[in-house]
PyMOL commands that place a pseudoatom at each C-alpha (Angstrom):
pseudoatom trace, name=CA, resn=UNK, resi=1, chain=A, elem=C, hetatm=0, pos=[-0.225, -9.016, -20.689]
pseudoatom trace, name=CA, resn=UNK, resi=2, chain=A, elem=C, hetatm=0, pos=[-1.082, -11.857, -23.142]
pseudoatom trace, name=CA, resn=UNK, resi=3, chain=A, elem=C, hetatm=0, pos=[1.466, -13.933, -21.055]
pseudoatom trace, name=CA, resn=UNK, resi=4, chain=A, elem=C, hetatm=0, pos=[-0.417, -13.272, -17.716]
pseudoatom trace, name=CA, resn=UNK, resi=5, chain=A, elem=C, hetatm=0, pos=[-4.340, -13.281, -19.458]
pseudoatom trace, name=CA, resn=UNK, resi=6, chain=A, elem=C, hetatm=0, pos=[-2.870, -17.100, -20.471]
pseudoatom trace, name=CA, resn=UNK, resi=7, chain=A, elem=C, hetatm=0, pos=[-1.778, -18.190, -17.236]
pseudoatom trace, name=CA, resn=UNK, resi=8, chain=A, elem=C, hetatm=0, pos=[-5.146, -16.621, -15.498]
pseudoatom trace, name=CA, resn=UNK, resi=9, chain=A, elem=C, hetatm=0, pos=[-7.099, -19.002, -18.014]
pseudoatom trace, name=CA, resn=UNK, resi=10, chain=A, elem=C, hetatm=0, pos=[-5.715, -22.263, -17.121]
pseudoatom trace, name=CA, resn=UNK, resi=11, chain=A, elem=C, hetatm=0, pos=[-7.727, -24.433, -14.616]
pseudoatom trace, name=CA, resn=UNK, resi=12, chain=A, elem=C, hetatm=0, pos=[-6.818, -27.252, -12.488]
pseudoatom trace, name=CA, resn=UNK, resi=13, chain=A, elem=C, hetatm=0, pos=[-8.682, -31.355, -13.353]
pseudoatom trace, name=CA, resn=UNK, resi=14, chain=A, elem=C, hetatm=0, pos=[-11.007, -31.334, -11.518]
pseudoatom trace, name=CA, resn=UNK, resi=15, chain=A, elem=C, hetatm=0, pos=[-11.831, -34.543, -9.326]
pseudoatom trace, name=CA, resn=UNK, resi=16, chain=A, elem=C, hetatm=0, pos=[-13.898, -36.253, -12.047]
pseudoatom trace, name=CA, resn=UNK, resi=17, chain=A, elem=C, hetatm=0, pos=[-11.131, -35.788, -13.948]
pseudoatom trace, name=CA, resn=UNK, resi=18, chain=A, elem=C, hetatm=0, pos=[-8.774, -36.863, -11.890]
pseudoatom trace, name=CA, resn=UNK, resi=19, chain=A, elem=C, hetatm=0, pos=[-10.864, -40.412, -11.064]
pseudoatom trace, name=CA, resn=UNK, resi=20, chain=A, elem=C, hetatm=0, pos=[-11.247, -40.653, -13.999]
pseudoatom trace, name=CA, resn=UNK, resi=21, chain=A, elem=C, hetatm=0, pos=[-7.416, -40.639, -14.702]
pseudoatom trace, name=CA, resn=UNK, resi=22, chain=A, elem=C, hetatm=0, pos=[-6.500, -43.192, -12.094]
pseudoatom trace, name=CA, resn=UNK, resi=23, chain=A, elem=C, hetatm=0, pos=[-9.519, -45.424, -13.223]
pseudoatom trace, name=CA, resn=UNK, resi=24, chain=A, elem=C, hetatm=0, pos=[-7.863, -45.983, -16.410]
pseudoatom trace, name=CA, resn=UNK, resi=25, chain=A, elem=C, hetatm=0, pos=[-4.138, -46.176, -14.653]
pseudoatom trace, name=CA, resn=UNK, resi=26, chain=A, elem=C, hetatm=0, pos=[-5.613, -48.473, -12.802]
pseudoatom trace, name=CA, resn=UNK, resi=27, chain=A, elem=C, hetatm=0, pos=[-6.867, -50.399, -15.988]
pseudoatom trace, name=CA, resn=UNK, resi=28, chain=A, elem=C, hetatm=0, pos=[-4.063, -50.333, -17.446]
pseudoatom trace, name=CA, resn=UNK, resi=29, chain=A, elem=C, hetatm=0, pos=[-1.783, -52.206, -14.595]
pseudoatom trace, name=CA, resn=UNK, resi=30, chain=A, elem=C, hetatm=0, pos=[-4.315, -54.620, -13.801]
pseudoatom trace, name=CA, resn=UNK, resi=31, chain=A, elem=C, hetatm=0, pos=[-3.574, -55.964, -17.477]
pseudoatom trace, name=CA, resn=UNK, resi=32, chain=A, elem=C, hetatm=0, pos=[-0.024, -55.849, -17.036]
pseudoatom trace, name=CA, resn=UNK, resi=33, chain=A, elem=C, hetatm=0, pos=[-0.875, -57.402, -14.060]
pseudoatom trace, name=CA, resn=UNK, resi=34, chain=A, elem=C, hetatm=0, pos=[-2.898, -60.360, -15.079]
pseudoatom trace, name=CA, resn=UNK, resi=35, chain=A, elem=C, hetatm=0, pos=[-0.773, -61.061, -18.178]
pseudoatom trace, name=CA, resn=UNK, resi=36, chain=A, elem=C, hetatm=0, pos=[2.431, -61.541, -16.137]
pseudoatom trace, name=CA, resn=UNK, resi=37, chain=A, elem=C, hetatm=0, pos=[1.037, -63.656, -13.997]
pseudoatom trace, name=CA, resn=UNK, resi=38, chain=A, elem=C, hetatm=0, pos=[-0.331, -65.636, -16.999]
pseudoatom trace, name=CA, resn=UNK, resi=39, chain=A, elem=C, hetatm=0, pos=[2.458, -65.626, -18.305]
pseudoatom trace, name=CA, resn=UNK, resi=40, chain=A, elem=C, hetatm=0, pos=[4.644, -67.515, -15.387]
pseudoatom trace, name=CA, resn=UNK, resi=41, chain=A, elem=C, hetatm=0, pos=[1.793, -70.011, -14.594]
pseudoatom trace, name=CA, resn=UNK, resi=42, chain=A, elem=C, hetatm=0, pos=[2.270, -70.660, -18.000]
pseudoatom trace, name=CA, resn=UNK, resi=43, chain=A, elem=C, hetatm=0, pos=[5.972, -71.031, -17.204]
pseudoatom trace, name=CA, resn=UNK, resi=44, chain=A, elem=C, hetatm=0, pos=[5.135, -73.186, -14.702]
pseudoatom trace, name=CA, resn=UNK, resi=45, chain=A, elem=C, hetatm=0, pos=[2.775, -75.618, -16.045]
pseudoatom trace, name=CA, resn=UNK, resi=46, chain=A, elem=C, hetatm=0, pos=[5.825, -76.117, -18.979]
pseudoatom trace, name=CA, resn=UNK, resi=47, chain=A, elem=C, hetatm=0, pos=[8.594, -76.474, -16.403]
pseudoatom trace, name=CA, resn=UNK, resi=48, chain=A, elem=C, hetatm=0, pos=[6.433, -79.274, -14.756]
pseudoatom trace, name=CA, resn=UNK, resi=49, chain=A, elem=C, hetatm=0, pos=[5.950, -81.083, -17.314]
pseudoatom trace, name=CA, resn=UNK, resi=50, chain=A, elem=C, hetatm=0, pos=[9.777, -81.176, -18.411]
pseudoatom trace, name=CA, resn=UNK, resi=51, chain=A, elem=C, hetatm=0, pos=[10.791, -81.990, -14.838]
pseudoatom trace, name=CA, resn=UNK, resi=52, chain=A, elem=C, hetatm=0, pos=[8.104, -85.141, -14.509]
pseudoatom trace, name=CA, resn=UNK, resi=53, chain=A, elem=C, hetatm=0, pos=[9.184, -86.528, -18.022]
pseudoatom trace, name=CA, resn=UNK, resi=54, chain=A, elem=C, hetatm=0, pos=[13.050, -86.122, -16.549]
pseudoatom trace, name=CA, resn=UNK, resi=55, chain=A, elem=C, hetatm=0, pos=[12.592, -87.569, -13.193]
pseudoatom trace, name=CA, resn=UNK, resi=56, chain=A, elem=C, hetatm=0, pos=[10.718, -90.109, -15.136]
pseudoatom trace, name=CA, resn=UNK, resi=57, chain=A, elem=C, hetatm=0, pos=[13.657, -90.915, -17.724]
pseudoatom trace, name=CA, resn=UNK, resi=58, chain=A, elem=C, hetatm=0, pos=[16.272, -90.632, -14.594]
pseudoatom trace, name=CA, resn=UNK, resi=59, chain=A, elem=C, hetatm=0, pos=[14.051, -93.415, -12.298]
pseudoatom trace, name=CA, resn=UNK, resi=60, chain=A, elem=C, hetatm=0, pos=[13.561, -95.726, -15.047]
pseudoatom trace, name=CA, resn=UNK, resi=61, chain=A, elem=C, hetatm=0, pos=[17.410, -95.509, -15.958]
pseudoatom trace, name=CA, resn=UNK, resi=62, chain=A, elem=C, hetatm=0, pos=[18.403, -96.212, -13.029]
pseudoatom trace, name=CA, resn=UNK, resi=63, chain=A, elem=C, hetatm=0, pos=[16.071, -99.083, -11.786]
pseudoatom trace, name=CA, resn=UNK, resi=64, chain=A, elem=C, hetatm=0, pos=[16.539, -100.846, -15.154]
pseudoatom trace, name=CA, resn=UNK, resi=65, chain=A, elem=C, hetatm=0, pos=[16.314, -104.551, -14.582]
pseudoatom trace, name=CA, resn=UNK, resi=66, chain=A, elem=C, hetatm=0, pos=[16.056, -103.860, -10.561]
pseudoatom trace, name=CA, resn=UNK, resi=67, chain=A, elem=C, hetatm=0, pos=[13.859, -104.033, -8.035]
pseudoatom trace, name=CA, resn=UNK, resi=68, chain=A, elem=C, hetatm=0, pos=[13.116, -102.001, -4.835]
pseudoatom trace, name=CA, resn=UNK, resi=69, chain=A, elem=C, hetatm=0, pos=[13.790, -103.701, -1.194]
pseudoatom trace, name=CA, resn=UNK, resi=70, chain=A, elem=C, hetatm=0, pos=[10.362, -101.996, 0.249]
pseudoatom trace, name=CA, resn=UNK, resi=71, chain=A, elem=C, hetatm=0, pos=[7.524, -103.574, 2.123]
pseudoatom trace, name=CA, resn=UNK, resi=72, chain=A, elem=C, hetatm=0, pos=[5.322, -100.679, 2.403]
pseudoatom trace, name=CA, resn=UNK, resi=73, chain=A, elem=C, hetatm=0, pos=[5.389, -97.397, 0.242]
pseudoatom trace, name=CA, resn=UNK, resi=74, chain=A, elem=C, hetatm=0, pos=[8.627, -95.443, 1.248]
pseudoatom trace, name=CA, resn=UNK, resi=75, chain=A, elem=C, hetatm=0, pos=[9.837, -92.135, 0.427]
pseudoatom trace, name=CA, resn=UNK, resi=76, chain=A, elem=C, hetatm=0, pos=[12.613, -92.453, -1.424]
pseudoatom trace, name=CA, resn=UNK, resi=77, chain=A, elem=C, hetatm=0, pos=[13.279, -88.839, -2.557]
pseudoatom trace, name=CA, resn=UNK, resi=78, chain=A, elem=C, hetatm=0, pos=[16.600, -88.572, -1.007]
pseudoatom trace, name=CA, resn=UNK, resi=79, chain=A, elem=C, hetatm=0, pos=[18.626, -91.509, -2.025]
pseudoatom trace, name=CA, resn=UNK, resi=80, chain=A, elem=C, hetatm=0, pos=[17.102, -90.797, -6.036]
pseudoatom trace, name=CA, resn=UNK, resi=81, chain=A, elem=C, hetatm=0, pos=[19.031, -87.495, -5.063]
pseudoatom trace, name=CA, resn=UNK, resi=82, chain=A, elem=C, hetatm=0, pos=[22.245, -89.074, -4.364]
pseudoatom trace, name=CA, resn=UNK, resi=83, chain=A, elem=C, hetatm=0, pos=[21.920, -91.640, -7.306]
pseudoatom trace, name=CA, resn=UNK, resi=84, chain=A, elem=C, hetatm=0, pos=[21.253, -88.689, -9.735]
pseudoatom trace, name=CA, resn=UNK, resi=85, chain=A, elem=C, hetatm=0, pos=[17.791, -90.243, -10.404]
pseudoatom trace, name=CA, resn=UNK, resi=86, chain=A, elem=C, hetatm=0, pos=[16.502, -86.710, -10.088]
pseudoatom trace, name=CA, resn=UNK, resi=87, chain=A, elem=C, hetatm=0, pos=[18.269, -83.730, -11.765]
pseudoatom trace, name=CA, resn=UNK, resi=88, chain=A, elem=C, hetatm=0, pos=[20.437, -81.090, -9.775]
pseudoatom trace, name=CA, resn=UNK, resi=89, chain=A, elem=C, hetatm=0, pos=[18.220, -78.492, -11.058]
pseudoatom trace, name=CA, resn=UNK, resi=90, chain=A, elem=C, hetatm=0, pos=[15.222, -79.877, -9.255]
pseudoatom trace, name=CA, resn=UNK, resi=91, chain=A, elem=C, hetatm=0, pos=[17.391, -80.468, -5.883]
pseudoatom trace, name=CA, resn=UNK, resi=92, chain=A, elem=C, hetatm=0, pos=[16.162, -77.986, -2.829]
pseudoatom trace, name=CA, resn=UNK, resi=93, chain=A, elem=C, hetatm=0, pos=[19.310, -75.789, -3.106]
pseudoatom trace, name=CA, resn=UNK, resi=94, chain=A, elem=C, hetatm=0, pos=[19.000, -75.804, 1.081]
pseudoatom trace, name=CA, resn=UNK, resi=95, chain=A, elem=C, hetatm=0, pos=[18.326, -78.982, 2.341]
pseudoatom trace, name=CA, resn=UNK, resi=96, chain=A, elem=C, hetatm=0, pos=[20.129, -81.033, -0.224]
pseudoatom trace, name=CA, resn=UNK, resi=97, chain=A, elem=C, hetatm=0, pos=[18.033, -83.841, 0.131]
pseudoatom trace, name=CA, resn=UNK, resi=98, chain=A, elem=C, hetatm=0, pos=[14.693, -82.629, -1.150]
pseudoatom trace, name=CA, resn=UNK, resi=99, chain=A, elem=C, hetatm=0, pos=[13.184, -81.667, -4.109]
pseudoatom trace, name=CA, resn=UNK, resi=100, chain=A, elem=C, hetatm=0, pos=[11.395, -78.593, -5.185]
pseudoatom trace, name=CA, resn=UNK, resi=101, chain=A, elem=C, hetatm=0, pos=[8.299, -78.652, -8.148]
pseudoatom trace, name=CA, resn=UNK, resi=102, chain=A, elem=C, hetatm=0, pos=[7.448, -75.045, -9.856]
pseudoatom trace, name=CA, resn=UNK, resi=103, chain=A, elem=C, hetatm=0, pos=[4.843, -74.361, -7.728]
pseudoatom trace, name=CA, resn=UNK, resi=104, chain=A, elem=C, hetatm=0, pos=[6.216, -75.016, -4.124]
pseudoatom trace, name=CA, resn=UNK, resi=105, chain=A, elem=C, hetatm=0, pos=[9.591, -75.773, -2.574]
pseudoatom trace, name=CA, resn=UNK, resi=106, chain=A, elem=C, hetatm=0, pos=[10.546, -79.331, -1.074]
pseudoatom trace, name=CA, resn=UNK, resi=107, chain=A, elem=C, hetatm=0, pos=[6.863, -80.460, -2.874]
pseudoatom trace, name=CA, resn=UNK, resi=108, chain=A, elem=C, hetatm=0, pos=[8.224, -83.161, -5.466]
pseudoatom trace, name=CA, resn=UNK, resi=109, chain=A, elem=C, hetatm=0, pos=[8.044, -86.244, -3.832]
pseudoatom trace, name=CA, resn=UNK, resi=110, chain=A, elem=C, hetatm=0, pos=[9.268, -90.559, -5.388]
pseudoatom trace, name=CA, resn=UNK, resi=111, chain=A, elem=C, hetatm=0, pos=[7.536, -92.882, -3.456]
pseudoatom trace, name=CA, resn=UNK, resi=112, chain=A, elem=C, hetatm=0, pos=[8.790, -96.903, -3.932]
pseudoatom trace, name=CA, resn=UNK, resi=113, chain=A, elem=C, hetatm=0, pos=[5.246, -98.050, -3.279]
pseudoatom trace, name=CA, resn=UNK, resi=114, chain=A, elem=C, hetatm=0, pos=[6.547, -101.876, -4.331]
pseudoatom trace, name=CA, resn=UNK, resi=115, chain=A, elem=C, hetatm=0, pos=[8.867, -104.065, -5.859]
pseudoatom trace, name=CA, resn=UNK, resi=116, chain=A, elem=C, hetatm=0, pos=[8.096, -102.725, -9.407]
pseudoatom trace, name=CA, resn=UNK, resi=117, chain=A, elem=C, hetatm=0, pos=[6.424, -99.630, -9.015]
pseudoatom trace, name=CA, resn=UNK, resi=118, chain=A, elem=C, hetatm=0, pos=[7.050, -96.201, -7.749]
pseudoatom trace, name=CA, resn=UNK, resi=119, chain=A, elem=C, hetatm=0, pos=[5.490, -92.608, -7.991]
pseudoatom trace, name=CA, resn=UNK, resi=120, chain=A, elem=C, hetatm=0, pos=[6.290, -89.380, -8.366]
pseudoatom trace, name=CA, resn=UNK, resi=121, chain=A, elem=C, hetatm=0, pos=[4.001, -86.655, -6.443]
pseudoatom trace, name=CA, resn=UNK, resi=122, chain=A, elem=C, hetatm=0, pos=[4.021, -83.143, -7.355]
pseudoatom trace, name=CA, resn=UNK, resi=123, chain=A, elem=C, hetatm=0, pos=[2.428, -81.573, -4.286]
pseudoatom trace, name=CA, resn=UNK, resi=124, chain=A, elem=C, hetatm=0, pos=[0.374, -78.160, -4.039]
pseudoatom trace, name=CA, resn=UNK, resi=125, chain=A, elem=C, hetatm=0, pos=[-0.287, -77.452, -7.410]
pseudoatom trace, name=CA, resn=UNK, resi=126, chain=A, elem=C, hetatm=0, pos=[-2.463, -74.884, -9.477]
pseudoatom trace, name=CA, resn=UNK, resi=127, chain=A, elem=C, hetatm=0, pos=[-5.701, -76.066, -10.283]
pseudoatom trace, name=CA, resn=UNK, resi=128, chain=A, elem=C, hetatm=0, pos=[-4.447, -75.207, -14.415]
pseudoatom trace, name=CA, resn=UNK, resi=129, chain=A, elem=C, hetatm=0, pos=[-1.360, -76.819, -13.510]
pseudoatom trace, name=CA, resn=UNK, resi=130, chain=A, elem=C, hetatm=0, pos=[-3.194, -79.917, -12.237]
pseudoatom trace, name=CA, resn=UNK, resi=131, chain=A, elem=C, hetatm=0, pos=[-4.569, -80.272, -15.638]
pseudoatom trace, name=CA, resn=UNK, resi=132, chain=A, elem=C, hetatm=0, pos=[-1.617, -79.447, -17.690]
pseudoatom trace, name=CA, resn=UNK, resi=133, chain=A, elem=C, hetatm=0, pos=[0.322, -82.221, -15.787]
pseudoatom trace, name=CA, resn=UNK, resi=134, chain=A, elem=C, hetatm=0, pos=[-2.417, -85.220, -16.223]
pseudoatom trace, name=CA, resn=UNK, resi=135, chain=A, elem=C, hetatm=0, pos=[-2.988, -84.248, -19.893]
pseudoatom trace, name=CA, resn=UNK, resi=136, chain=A, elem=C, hetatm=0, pos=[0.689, -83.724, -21.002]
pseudoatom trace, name=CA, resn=UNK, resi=137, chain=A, elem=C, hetatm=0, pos=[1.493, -86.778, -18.278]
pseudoatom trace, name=CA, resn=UNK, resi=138, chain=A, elem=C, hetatm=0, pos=[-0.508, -89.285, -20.429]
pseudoatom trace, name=CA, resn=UNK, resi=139, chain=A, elem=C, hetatm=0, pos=[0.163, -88.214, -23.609]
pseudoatom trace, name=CA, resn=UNK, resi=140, chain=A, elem=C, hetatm=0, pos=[1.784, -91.534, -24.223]
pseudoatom trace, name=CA, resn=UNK, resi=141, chain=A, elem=C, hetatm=0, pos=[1.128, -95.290, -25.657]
pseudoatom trace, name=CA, resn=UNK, resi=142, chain=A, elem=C, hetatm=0, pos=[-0.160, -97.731, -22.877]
pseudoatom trace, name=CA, resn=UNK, resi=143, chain=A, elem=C, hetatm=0, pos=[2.306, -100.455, -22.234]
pseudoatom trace, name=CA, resn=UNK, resi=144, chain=A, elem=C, hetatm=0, pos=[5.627, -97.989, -23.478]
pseudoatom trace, name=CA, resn=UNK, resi=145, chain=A, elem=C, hetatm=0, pos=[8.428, -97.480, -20.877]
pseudoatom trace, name=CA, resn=UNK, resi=146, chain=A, elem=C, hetatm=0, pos=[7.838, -93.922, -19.033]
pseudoatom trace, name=CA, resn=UNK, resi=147, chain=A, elem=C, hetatm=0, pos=[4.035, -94.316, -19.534]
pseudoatom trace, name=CA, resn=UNK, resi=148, chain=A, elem=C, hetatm=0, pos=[2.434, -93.845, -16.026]
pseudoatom trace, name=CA, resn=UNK, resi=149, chain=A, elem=C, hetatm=0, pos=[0.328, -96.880, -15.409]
pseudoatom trace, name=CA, resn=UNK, resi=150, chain=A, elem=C, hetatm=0, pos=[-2.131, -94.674, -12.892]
pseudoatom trace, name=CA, resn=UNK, resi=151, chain=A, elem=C, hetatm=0, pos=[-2.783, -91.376, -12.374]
pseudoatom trace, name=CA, resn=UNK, resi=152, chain=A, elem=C, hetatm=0, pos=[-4.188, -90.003, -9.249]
pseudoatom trace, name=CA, resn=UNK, resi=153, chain=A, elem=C, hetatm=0, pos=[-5.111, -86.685, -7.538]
pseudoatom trace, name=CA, resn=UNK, resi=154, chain=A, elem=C, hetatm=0, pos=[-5.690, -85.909, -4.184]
pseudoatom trace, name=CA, resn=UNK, resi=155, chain=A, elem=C, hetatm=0, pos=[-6.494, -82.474, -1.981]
pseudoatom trace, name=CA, resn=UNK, resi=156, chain=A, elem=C, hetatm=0, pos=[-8.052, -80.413, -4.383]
pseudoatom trace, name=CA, resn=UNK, resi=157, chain=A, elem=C, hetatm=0, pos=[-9.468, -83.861, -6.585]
pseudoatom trace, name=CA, resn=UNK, resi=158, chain=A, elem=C, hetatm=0, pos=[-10.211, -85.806, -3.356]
pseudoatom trace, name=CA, resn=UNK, resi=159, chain=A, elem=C, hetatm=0, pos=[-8.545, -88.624, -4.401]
pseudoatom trace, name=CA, resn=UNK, resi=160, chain=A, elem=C, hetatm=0, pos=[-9.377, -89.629, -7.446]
pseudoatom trace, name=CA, resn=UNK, resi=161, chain=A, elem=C, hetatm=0, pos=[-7.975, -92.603, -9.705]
pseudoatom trace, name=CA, resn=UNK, resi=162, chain=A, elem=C, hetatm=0, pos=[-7.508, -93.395, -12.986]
pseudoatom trace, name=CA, resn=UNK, resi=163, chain=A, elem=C, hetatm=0, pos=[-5.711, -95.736, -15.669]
pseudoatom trace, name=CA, resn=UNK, resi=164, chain=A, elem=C, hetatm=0, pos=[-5.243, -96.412, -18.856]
pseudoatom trace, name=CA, resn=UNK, resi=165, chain=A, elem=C, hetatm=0, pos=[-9.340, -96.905, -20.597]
pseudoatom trace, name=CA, resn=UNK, resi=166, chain=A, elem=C, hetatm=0, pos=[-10.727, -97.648, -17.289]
pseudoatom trace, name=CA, resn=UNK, resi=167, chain=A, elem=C, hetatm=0, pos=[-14.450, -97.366, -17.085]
pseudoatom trace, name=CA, resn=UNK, resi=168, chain=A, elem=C, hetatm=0, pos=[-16.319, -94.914, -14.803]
pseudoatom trace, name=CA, resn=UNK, resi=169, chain=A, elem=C, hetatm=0, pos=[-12.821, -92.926, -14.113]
pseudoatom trace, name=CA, resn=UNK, resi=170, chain=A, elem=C, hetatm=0, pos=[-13.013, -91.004, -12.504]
pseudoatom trace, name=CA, resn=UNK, resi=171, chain=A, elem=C, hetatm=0, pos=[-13.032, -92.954, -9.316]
pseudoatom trace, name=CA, resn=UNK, resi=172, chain=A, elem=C, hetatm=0, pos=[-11.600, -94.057, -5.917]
pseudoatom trace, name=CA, resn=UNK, resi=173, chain=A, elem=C, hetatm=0, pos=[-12.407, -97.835, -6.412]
pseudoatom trace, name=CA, resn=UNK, resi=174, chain=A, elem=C, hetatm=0, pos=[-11.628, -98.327, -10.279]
pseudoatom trace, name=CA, resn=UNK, resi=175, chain=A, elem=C, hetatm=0, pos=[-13.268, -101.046, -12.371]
pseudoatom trace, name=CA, resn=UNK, resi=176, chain=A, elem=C, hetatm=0, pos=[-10.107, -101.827, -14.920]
pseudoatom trace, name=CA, resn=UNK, resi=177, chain=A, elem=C, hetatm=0, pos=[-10.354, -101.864, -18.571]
pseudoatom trace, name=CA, resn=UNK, resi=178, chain=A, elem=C, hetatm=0, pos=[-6.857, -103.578, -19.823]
pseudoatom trace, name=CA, resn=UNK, resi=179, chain=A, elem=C, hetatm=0, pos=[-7.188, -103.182, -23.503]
pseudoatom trace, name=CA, resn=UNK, resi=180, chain=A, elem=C, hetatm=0, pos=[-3.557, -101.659, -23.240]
pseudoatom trace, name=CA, resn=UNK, resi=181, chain=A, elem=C, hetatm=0, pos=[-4.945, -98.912, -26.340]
pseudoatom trace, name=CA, resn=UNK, resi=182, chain=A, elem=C, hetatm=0, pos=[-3.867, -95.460, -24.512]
pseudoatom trace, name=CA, resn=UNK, resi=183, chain=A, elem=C, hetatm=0, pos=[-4.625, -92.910, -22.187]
pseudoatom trace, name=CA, resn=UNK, resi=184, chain=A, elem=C, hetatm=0, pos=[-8.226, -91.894, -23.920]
pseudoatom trace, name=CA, resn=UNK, resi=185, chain=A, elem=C, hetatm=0, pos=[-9.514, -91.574, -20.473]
pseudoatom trace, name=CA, resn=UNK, resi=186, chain=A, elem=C, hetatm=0, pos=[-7.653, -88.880, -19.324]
pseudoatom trace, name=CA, resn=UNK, resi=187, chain=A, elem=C, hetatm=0, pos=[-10.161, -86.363, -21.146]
pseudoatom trace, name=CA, resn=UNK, resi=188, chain=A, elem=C, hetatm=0, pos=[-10.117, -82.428, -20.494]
pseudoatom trace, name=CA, resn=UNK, resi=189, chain=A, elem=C, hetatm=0, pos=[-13.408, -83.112, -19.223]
pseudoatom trace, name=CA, resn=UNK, resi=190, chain=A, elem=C, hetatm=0, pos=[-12.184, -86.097, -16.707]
pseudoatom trace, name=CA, resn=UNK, resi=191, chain=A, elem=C, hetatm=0, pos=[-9.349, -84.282, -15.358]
pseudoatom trace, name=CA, resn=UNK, resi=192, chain=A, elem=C, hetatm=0, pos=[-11.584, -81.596, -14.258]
pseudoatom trace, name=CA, resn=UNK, resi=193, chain=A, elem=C, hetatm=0, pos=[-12.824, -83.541, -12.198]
pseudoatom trace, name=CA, resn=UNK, resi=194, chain=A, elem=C, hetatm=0, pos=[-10.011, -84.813, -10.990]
pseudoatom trace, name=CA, resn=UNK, resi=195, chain=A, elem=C, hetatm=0, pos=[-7.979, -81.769, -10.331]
pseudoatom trace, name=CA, resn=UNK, resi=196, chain=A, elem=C, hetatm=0, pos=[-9.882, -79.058, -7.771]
pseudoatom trace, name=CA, resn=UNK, resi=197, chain=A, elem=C, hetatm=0, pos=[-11.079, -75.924, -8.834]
pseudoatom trace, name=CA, resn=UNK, resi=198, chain=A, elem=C, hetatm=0, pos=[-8.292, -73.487, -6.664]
pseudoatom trace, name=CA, resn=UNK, resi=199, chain=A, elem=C, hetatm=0, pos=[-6.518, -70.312, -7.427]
pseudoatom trace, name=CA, resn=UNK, resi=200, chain=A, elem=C, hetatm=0, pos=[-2.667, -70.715, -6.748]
pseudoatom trace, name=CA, resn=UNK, resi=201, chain=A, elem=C, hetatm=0, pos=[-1.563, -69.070, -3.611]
pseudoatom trace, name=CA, resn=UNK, resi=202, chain=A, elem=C, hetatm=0, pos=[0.399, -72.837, -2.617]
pseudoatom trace, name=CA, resn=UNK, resi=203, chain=A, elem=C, hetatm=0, pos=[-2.866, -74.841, -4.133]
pseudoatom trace, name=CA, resn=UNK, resi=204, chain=A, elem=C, hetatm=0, pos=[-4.403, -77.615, -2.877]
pseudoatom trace, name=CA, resn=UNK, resi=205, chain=A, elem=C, hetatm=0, pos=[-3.747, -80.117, -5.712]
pseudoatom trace, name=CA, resn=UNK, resi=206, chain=A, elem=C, hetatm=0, pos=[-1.526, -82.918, -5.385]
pseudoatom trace, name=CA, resn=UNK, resi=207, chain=A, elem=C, hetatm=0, pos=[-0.965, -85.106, -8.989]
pseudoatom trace, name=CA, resn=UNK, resi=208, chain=A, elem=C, hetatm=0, pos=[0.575, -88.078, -8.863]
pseudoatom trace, name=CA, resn=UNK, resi=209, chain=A, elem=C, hetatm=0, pos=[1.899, -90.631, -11.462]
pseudoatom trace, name=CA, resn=UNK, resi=210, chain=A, elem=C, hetatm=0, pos=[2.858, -93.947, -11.346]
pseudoatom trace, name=CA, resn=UNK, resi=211, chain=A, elem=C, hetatm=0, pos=[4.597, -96.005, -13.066]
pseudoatom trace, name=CA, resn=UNK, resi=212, chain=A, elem=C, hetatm=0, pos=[6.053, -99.536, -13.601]
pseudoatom trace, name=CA, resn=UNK, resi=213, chain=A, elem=C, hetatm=0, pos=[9.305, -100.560, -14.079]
for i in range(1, 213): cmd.bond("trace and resi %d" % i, "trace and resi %d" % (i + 1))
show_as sticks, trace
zoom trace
């Protein structure tokens, strides 16, 4: 009898209840939600960094005491494949001859853009990635090997310029400042402005850095 009286006595949730329930469900995975996804932008922004200071290291390597045979900027991606220039690890594992960044597939980009110079483009980038890149980029001595001697952004920036202490960066028609001192320009409040405001679902950014060899 006491067995049945218990049984009688128990009630269903009711929908509050139940709303309430999935509400905070619902709370719950949206954290694990966001911080996974913080957590691989994160991964990201790291793994860019390491593969622009390695393509850097590989082109200047290479080109040491040479020159480039170009008379207009040329995309030179696949033949730094084939010289090694760029790392296996970056290589498009299904084309062979392009190169992926960690945001987008076949998106890293060497341009030979003249006898001395070249750039490397990371294309469709995270707004947070954008600024990781130019910051961590420039971290670096004016005037040292594997210290980009421009920075630019297009897409998301719309095409903005700068170098090492230029005045009014940024800009698309640079006034230069060569006191050779750093890369105190490249401020967290300059490459805001630089890099465009986008959530990353293939971004709009595209950072580039170039350098002299």
């Amino acid at each position: 009898m006491t067995h049945s009286r218990l049984s009688h006595n128990r009630r269903a949730f009711t929908l509050t209840e139940l709303a309430l329930v999935m509400a905070v469900i619902g709370m719950i995975m949206g954290a694990v939600w966001w911080a996974a996804s913080n957590a691989k932008e994160t991964q990201r922004e790291n793994d860019a960094v390491s593969e622009l200071q390695n393509v850097t290291q590989g082109m200047m390597n290479l080109m040491a005491g040479q020159s480039f045979s170009v008379a207009t900027p040329a995309n030179i991606t696949a033949p730094m494949i084939v010289a090694q220039a760029i790392p296996s690890s970056y290589v498009n594992v299904q084309t062979g001859v392009t190169a992926d960044n960690p945001w987008s597939p076949q998106n890293l980009y060497v341009y030979a853009t003249g006898a001395k110079t070249f750039q490397i483009w990371f294309y469709n980038v995270s707004y947070q990635g954008c600024l990781t890149l130019l910051l961590q980029g420039t971290a670096c001595q004016a005037g040292q090997e594997g210290c980009p001697t421009a920075i630019y952004t297009a897409g998301g920036g719309g095409g903005n310029m700068c170098q090492p202490n230029q005045s009014n960066c940024p800009n698309s028609s640079p006034t230069y400042n060569a006191t050779n001192i750093g890369w105190q320009v490249a401020t967290p409040t300059i490459v805001n402005t630089m890099c465009g405001a986008n959530n990353y679902h293939g971004g709009t950014n595209s950072v580039i850095f170039q350098y002299t060899l």
